[in-house]
mmCIF file of the N, C-alpha and C atoms, coordinates in Angstrom:
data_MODEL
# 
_entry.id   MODEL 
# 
loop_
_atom_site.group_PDB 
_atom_site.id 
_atom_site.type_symbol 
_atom_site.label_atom_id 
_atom_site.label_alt_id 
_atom_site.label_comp_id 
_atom_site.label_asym_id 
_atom_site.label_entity_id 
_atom_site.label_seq_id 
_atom_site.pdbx_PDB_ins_code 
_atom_site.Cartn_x 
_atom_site.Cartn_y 
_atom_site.Cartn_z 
_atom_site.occupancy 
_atom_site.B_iso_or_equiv 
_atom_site.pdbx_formal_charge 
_atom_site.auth_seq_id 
_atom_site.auth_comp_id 
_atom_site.auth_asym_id 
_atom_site.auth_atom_id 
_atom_site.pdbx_PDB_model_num 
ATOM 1   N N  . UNK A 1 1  ? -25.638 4.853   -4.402 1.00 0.00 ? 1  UNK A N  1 
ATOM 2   C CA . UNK A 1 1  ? -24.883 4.451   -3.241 1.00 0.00 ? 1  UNK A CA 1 
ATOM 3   C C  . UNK A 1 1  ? -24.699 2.930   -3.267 1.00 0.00 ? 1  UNK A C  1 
ATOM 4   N N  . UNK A 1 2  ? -23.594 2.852   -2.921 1.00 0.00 ? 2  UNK A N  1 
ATOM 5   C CA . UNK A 1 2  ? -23.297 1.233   -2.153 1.00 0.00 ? 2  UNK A CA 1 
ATOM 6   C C  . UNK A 1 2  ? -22.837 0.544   -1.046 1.00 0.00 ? 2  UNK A C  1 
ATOM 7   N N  . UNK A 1 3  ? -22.724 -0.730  -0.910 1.00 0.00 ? 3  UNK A N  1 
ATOM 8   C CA . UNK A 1 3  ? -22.105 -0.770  0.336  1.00 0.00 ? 3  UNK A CA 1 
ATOM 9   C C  . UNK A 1 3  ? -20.665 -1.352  0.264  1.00 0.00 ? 3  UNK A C  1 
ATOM 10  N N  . UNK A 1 4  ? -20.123 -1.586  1.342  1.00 0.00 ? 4  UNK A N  1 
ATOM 11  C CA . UNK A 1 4  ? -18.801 -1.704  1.558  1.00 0.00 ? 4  UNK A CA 1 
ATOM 12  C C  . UNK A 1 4  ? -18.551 -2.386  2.424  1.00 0.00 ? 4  UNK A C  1 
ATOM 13  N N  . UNK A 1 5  ? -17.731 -3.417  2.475  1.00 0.00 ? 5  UNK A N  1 
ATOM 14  C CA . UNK A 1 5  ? -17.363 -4.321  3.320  1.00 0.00 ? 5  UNK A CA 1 
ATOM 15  C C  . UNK A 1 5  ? -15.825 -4.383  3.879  1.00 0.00 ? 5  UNK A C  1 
ATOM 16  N N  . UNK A 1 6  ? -15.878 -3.525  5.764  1.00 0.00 ? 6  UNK A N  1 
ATOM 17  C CA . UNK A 1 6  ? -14.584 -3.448  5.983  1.00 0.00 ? 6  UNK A CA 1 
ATOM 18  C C  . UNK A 1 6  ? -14.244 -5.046  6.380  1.00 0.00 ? 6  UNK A C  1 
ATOM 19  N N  . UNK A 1 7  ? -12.803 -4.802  5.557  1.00 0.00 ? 7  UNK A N  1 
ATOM 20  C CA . UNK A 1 7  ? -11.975 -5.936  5.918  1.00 0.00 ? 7  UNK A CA 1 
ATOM 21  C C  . UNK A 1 7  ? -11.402 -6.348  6.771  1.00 0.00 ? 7  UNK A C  1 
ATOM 22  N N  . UNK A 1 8  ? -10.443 -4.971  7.579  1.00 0.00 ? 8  UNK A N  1 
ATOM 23  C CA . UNK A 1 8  ? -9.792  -5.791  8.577  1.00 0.00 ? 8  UNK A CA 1 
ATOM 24  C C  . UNK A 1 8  ? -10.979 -6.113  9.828  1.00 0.00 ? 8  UNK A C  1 
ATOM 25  N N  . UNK A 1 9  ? -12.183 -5.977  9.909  1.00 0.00 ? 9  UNK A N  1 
ATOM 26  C CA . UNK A 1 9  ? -12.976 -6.424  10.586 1.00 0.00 ? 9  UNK A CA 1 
ATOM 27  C C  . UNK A 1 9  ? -14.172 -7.972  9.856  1.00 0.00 ? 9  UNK A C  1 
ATOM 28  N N  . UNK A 1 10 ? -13.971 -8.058  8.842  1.00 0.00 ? 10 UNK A N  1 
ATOM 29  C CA . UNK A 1 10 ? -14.805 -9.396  7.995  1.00 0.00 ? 10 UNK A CA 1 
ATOM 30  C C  . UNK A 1 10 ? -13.918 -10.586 8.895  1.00 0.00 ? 10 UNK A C  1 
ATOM 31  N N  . UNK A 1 11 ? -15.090 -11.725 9.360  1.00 0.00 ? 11 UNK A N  1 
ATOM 32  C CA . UNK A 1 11 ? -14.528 -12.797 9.687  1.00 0.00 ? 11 UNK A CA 1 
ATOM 33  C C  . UNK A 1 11 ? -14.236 -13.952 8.786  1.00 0.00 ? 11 UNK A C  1 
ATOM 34  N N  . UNK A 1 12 ? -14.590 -13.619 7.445  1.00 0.00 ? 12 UNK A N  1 
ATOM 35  C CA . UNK A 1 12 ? -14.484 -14.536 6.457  1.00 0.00 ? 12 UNK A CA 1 
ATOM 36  C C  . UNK A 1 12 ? -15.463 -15.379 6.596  1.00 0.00 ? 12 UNK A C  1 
ATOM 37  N N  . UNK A 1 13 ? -16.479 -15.483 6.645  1.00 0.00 ? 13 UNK A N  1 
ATOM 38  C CA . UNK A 1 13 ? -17.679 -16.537 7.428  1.00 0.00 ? 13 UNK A CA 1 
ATOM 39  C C  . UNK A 1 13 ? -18.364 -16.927 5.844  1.00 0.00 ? 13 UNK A C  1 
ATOM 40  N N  . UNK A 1 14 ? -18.777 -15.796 5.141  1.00 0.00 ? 14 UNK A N  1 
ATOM 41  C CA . UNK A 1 14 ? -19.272 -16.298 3.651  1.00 0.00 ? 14 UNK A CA 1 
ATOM 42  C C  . UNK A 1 14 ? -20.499 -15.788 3.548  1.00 0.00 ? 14 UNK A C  1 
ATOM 43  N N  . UNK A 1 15 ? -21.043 -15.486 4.624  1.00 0.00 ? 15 UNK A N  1 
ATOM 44  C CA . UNK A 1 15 ? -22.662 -15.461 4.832  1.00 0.00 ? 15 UNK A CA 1 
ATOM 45  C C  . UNK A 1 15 ? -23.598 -14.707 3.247  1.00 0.00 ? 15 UNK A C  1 
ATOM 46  N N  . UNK A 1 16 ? -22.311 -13.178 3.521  1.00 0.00 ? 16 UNK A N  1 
ATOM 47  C CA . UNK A 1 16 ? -23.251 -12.188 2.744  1.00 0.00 ? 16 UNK A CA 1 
ATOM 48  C C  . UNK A 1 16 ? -23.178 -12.570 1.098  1.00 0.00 ? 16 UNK A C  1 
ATOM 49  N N  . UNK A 1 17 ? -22.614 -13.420 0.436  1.00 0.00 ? 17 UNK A N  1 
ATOM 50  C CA . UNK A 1 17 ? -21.893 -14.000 -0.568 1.00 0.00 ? 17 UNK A CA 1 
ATOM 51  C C  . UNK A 1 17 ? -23.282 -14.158 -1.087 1.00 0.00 ? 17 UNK A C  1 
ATOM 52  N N  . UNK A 1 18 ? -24.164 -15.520 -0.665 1.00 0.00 ? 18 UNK A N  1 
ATOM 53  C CA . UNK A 1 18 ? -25.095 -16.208 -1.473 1.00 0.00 ? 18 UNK A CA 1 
ATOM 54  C C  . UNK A 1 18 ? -26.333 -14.938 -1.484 1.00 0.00 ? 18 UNK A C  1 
ATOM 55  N N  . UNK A 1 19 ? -26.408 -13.993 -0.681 1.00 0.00 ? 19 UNK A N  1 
ATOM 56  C CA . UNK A 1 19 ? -27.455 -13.489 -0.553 1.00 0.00 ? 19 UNK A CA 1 
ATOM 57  C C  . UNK A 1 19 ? -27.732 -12.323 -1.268 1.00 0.00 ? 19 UNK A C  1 
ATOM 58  N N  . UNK A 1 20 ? -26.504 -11.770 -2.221 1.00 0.00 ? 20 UNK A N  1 
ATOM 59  C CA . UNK A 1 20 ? -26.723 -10.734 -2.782 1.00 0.00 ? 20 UNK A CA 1 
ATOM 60  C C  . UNK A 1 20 ? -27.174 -11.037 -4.322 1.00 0.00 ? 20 UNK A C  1 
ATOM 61  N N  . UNK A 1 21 ? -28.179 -10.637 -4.555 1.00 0.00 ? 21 UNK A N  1 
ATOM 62  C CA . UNK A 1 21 ? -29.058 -10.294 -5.776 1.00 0.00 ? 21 UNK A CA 1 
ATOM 63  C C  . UNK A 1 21 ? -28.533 -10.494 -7.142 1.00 0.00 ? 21 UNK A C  1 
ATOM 64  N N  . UNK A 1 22 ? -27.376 -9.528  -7.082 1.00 0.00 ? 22 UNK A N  1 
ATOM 65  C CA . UNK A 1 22 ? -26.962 -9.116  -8.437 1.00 0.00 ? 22 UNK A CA 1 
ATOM 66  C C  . UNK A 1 22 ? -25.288 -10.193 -8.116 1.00 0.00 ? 22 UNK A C  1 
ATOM 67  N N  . UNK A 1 23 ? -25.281 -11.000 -7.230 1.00 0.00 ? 23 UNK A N  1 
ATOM 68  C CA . UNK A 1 23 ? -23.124 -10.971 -7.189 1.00 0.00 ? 23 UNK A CA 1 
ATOM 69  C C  . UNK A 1 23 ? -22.559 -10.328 -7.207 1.00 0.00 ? 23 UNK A C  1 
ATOM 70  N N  . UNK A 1 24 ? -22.601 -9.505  -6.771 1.00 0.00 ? 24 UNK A N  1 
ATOM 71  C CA . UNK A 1 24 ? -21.126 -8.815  -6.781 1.00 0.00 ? 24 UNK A CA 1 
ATOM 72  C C  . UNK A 1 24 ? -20.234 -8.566  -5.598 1.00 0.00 ? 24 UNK A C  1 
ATOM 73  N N  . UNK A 1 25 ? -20.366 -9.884  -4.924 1.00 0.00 ? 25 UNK A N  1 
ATOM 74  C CA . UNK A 1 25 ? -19.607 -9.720  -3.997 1.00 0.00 ? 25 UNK A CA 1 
ATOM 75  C C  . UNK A 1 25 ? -18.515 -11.649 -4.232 1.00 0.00 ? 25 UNK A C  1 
ATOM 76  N N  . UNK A 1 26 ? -17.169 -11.086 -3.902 1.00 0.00 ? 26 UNK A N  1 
ATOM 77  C CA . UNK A 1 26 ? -16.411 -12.005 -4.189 1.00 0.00 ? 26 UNK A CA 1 
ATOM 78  C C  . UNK A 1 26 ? -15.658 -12.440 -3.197 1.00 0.00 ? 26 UNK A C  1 
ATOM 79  N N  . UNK A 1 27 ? -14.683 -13.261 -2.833 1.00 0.00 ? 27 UNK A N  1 
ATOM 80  C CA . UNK A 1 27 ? -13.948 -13.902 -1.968 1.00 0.00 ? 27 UNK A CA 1 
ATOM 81  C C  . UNK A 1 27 ? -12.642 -13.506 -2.994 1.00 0.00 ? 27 UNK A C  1 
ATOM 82  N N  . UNK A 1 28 ? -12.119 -12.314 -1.700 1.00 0.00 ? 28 UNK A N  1 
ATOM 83  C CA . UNK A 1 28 ? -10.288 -11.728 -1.859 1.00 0.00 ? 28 UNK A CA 1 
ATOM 84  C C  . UNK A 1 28 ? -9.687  -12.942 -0.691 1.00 0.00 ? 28 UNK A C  1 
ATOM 85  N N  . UNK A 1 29 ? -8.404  -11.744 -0.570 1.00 0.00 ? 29 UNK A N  1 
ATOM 86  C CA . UNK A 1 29 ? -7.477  -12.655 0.585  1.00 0.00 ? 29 UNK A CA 1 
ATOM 87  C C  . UNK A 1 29 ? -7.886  -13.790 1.806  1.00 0.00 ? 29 UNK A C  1 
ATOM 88  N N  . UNK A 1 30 ? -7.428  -14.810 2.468  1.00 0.00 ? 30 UNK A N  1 
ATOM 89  C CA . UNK A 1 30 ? -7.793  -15.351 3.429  1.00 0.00 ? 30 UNK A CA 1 
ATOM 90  C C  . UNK A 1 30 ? -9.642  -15.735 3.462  1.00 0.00 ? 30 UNK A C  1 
ATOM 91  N N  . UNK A 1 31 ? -10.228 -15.671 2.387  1.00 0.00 ? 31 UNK A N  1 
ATOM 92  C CA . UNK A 1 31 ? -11.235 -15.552 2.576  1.00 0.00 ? 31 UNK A CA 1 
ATOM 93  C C  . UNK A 1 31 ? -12.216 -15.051 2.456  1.00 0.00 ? 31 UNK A C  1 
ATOM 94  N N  . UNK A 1 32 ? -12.132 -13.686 2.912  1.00 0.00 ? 32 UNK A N  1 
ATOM 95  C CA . UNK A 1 32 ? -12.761 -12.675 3.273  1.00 0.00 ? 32 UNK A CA 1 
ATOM 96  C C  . UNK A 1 32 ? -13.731 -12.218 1.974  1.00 0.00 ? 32 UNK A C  1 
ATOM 97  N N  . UNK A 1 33 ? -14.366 -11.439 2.000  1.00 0.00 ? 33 UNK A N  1 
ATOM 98  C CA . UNK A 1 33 ? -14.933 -10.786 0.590  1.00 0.00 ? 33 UNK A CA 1 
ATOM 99  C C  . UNK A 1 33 ? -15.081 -9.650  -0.060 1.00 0.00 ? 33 UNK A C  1 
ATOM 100 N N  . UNK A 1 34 ? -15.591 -9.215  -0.554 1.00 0.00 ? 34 UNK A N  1 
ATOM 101 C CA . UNK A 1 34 ? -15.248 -7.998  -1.280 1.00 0.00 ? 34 UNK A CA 1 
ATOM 102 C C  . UNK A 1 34 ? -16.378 -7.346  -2.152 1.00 0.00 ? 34 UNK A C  1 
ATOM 103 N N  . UNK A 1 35 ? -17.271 -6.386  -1.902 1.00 0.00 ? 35 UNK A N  1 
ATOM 104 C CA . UNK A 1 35 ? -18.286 -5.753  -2.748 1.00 0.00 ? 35 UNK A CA 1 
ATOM 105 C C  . UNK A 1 35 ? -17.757 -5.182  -4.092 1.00 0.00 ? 35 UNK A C  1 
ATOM 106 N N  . UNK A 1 36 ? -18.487 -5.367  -5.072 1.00 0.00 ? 36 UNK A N  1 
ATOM 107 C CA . UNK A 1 36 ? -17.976 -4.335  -6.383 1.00 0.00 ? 36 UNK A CA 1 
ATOM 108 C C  . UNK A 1 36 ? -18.928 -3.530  -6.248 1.00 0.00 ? 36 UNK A C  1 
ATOM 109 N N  . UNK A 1 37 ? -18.746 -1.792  -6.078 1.00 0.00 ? 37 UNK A N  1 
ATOM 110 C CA . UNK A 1 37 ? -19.037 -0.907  -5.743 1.00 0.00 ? 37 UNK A CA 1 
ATOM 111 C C  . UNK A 1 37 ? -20.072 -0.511  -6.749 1.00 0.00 ? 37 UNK A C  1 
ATOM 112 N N  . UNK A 1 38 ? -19.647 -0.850  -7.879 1.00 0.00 ? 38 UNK A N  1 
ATOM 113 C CA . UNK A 1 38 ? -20.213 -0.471  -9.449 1.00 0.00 ? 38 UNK A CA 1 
ATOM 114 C C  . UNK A 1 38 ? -21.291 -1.411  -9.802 1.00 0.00 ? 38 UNK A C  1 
ATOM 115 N N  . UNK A 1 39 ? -21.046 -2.660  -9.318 1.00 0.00 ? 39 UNK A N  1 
ATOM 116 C CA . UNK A 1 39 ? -22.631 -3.221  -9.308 1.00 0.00 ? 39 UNK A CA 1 
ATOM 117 C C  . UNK A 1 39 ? -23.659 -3.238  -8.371 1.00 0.00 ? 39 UNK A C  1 
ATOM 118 N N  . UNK A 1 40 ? -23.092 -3.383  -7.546 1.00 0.00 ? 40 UNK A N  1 
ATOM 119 C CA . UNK A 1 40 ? -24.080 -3.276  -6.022 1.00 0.00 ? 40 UNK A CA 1 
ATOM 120 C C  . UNK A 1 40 ? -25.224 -2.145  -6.198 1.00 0.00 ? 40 UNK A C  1 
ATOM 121 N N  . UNK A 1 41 ? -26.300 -2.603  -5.890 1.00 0.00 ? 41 UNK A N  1 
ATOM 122 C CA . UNK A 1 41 ? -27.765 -1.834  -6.554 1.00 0.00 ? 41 UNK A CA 1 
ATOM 123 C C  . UNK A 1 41 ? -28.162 -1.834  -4.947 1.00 0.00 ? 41 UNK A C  1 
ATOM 124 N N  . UNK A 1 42 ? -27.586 -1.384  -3.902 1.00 0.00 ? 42 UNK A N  1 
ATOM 125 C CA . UNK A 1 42 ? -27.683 -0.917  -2.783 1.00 0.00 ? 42 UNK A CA 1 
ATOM 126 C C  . UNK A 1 42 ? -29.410 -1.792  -2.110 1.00 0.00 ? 42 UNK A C  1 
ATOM 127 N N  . UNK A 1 43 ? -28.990 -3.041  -2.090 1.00 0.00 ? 43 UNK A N  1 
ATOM 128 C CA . UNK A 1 43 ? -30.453 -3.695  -1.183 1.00 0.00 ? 43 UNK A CA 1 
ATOM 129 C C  . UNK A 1 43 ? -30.261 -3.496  -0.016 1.00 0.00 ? 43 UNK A C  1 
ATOM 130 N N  . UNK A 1 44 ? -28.735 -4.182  0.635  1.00 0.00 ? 44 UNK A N  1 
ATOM 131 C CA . UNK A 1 44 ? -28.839 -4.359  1.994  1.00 0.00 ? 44 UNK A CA 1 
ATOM 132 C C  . UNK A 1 44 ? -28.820 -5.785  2.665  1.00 0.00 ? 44 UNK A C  1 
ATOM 133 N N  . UNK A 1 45 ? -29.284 -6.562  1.625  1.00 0.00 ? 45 UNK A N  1 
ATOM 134 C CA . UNK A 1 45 ? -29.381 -7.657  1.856  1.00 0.00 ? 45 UNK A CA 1 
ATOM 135 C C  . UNK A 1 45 ? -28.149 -8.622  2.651  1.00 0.00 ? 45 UNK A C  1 
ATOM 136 N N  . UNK A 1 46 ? -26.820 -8.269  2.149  1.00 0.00 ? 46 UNK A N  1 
ATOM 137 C CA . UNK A 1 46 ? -25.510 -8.649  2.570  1.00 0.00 ? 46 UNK A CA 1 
ATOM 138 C C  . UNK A 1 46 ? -25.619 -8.134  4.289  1.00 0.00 ? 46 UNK A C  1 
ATOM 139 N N  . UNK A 1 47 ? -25.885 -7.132  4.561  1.00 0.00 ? 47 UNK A N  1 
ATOM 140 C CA . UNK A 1 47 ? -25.528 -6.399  5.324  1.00 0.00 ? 47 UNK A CA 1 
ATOM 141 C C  . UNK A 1 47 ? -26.187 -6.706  6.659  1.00 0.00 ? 47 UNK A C  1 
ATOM 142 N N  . UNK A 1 48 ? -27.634 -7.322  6.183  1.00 0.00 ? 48 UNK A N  1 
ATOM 143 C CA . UNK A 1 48 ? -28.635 -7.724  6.940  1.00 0.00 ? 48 UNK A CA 1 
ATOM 144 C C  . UNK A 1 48 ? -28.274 -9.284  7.658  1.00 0.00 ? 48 UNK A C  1 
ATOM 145 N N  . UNK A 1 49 ? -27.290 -10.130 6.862  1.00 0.00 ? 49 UNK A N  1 
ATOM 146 C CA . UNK A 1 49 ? -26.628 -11.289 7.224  1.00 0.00 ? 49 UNK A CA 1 
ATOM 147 C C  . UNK A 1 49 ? -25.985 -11.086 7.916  1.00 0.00 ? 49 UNK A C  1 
ATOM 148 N N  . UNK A 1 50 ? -24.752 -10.285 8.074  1.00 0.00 ? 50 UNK A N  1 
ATOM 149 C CA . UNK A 1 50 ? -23.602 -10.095 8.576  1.00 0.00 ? 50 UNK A CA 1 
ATOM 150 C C  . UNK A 1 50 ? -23.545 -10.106 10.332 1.00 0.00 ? 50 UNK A C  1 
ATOM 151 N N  . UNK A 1 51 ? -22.558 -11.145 10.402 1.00 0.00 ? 51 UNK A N  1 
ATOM 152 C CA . UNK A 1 51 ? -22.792 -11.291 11.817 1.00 0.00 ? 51 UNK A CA 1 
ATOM 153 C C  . UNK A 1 51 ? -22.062 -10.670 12.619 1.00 0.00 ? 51 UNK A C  1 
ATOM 154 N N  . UNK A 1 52 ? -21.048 -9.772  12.046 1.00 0.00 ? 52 UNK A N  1 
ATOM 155 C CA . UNK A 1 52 ? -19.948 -9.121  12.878 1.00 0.00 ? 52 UNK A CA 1 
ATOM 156 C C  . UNK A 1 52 ? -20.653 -7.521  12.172 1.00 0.00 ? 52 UNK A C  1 
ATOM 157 N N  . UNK A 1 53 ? -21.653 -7.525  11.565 1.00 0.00 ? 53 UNK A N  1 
ATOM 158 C CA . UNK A 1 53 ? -21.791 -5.939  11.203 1.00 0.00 ? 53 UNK A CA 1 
ATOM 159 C C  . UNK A 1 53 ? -20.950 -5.484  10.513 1.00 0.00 ? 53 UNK A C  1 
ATOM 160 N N  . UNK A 1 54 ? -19.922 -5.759  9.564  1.00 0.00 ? 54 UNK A N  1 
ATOM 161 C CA . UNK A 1 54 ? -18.597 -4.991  9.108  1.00 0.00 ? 54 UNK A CA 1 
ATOM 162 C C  . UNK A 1 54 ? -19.432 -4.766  7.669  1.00 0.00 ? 54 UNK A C  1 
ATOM 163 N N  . UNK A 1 55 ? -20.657 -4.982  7.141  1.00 0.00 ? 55 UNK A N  1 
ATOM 164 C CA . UNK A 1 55 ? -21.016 -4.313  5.924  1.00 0.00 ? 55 UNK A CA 1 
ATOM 165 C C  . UNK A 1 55 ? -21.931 -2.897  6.153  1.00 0.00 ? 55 UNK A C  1 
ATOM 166 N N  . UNK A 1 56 ? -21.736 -1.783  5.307  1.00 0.00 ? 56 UNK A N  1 
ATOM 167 C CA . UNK A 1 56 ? -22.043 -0.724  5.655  1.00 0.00 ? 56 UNK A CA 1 
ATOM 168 C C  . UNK A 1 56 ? -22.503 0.356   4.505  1.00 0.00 ? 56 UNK A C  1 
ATOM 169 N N  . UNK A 1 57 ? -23.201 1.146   4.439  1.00 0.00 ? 57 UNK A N  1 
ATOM 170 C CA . UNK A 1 57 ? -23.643 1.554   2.906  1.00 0.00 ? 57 UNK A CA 1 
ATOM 171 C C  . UNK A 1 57 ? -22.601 2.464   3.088  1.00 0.00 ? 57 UNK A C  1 
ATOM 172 N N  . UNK A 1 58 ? -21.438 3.177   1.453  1.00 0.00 ? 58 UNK A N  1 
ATOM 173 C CA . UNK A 1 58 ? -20.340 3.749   1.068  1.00 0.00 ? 58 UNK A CA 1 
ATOM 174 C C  . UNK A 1 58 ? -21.408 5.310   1.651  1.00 0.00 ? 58 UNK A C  1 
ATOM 175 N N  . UNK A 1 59 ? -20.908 5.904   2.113  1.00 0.00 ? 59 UNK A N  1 
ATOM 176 C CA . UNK A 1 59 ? -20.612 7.702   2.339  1.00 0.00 ? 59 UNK A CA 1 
ATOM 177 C C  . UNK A 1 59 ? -20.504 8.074   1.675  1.00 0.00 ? 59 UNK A C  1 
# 
């Protein structure tokens, strides 16, 4: 499993960026960021930053 970061709710803030383990999270459009599904080794760590809550483990 991984997680997922909805967009049209990300404020672009950066937070969950430095905190993930492996990187795999990047800065798409306006900002915002973007999990790679395929690396993400499911910590949580991003998710645990997030100040609007929009990171979420994939279903």
């Amino acid at each position: 499993m991984a997680y997922r970061i909805n967009e049209d709710e990300c404020i672009a803030c950066g937070a969950c960026e430095p905190v993930c383990p492996v990187e795999c999270i990047s800065e798409v459009a306006d900002g915002k960021r973007r999990i790679d599904e395929d690396v993400c080794i499911d910590c949580g760590a991003c998710a645990g930053v997030c100040p609007v809550e929009c990171i979420a483990p994939v279903e």
